[in-house]
C-alpha positions, -999 to +999 in steps of 0.1 A: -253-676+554-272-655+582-308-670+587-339-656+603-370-678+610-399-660+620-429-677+639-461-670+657-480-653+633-517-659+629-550-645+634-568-629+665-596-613+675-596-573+677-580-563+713-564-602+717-524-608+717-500-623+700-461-628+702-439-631+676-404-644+676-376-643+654-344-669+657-311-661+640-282-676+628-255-653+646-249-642+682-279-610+686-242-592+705-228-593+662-256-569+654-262-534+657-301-537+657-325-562+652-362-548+646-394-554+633-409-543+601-449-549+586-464-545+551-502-538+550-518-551+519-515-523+486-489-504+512-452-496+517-436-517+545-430-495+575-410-499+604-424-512+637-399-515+664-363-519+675-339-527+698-301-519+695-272-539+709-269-518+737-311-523+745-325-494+738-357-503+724-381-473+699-415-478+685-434-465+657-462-440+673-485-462+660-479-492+686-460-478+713-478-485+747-493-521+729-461-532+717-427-548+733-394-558+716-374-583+734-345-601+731-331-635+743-296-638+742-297-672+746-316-682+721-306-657+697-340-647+693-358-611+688-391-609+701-424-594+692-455-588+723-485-572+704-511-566+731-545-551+723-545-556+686-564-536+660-579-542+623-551-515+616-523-541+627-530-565+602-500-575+578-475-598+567-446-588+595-410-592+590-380-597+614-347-573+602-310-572+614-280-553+604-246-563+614-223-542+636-203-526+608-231-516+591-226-532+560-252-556+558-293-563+563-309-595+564-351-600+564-368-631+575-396-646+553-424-625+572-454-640+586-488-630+586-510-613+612-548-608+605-569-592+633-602-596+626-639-605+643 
């Protein structure tokens, strides 16, 4: 059973930080892409960010420059840097993998970030 537990979630000020991490259950070299993902209260969950297994990282227009993926290979851990935060931002965010044959997705639970004065 693959696991993902998300943490460092919470809520900042408009413009502040926050980094969050996701730990899995399986090697991050067994997956084809581990990524982020963020649901917006009364919207769709939309992609965020991404990184394949060879590194290449892509963002969603809507945080690239103010947003880093990362990954820790040993840790087994994909990781979130969201720099100068917005009201926009806010939403319950959710770690994703696939494995490398494609054939299976796993989410983590999601944890919430509000940015707010």
């Amino acid at each position: 059973q693959v696991q993902l537990v998300e943490s460092g979630g919470g809520l900042v000020q408009p413009g502040g930080s926050l980094r969050l991490s996701c730990a899995v259950s399986v090697s991050i070299f067994s997956l084809d892409v581990m990524g982020w993902y963020r649901q917006a209260p009364g919207k769709e969950r939309e992609w965020v960010a991404s990184v394949t297994r060879s590194g290449i990282t892509n963002y969603a227009d809507s945080v690239k420059g103010r947003f880093t993926i990362s990954r820790d290979a040993a840790k087994n851990t994909v990781n979130l840097q969201m720099n100068s935060l917005k009201s926009e931002d806010t939403g319950v965010y959710y770690c994703h993998i696939r494995n490398l044959a494609r054939t299976n997705e796993y989410w983590g639970q999601g944890t919430q970030v509000t940015v707010s004065s």
